[in-house]
C-alpha positions as a Python dict, from the first residue, in 0.01 Angstrom:
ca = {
    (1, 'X'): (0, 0, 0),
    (2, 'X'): (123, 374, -124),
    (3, 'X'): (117, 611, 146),
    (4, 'X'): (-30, 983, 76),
    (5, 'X'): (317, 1151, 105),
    (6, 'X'): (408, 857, -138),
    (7, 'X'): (122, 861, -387),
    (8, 'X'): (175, 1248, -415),
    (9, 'X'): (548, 1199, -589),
    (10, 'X'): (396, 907, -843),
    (11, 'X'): (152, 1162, -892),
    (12, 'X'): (394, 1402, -999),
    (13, 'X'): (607, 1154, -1144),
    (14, 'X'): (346, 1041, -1368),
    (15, 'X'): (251, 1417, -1506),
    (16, 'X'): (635, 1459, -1583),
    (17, 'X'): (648, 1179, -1767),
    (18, 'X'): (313, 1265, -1928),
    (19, 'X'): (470, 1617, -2035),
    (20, 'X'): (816, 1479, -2220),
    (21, 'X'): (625, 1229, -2399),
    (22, 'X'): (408, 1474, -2565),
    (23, 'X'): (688, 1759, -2638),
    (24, 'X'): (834, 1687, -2992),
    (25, 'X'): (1199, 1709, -3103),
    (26, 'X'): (1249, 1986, -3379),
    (27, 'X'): (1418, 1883, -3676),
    (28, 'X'): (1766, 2003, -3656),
    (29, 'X'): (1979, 1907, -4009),
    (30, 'X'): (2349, 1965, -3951),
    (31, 'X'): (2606, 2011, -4245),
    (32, 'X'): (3009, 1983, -4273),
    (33, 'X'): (2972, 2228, -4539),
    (34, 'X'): (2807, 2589, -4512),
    (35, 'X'): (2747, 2532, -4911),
    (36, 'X'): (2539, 2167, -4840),
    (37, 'X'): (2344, 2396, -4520),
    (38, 'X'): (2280, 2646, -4815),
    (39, 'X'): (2125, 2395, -5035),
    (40, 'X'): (1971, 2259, -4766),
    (41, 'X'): (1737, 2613, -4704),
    (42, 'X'): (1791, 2858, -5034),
    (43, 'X'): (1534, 3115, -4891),
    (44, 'X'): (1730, 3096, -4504),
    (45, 'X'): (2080, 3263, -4396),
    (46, 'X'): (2332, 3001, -4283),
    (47, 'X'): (2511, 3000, -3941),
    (48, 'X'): (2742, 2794, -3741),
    (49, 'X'): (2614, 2573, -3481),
    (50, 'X'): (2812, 2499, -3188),
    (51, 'X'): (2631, 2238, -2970),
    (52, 'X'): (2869, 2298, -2680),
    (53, 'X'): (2789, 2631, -2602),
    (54, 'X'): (2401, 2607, -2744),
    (55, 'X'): (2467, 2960, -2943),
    (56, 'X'): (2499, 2978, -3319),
    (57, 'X'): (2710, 3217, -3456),
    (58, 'X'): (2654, 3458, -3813),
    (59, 'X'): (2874, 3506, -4091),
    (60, 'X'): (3120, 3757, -4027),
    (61, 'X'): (3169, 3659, -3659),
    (62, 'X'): (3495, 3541, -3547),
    (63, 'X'): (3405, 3183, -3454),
    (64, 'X'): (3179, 3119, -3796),
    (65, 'X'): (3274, 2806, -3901),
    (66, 'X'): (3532, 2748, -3618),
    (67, 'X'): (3524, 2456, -3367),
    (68, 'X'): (3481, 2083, -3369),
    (69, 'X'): (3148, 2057, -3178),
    (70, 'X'): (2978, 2224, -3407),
    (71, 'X'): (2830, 2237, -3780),
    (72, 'X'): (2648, 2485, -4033),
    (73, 'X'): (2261, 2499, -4039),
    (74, 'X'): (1986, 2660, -4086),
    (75, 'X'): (1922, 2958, -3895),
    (76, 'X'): (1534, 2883, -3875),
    (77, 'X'): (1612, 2529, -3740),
    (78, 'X'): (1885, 2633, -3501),
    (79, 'X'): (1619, 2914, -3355),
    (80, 'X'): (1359, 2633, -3329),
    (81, 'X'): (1567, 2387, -3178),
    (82, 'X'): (1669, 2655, -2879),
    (83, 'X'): (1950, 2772, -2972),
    (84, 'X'): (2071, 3158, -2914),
    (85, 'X'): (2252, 3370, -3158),
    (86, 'X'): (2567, 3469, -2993),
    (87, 'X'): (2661, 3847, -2958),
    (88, 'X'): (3052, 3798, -2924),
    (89, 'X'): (3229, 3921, -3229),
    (90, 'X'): (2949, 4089, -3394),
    (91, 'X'): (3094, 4336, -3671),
}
């Protein structure tokens, strides 16, 4: 038998569980290449994703295109997914 203070955290267990099964993953198509991200999404701009520090950065800013955790993508798909445009460098 659950006690109350028990059946109040399966409660709240349950509703978390509820909640992540129902959010949905945003497509998020990373490229080696800013020319593949390009044909990829003609009417978007292309920046460079770095998962590490969950920002993407624009062309023109000193870490475009720099880094090993990170690839070129759309910049509607990186916004969607969470990510932040970084301010650092900006020109």
């Amino acid at each position: 038998m659950i006690s109350v203070r028990h059946s109040g955290l399966v409660v709240a267990f349950s509703v978390l569980v509820c909640a992540a099964h129902e959010a949905k993953a945003v497509p998020l198509t990373p490229f080696r290449y800013q020319a593949q991200a390009q044909r990829h999404c003609p009417d978007d701009s292309v920046v460079w994703l770095d998962f590490r520090r969950t920002r993407y950065y624009l062309k023109g800013q000193k870490r475009y295109g720099r880094g090993h955790t990170g690839s070129f993508v759309c910049t509607s798909e990186a916004r969607a997914s969470g990510y932040r445009r970084s301010l650092l460098g900006l020109r």
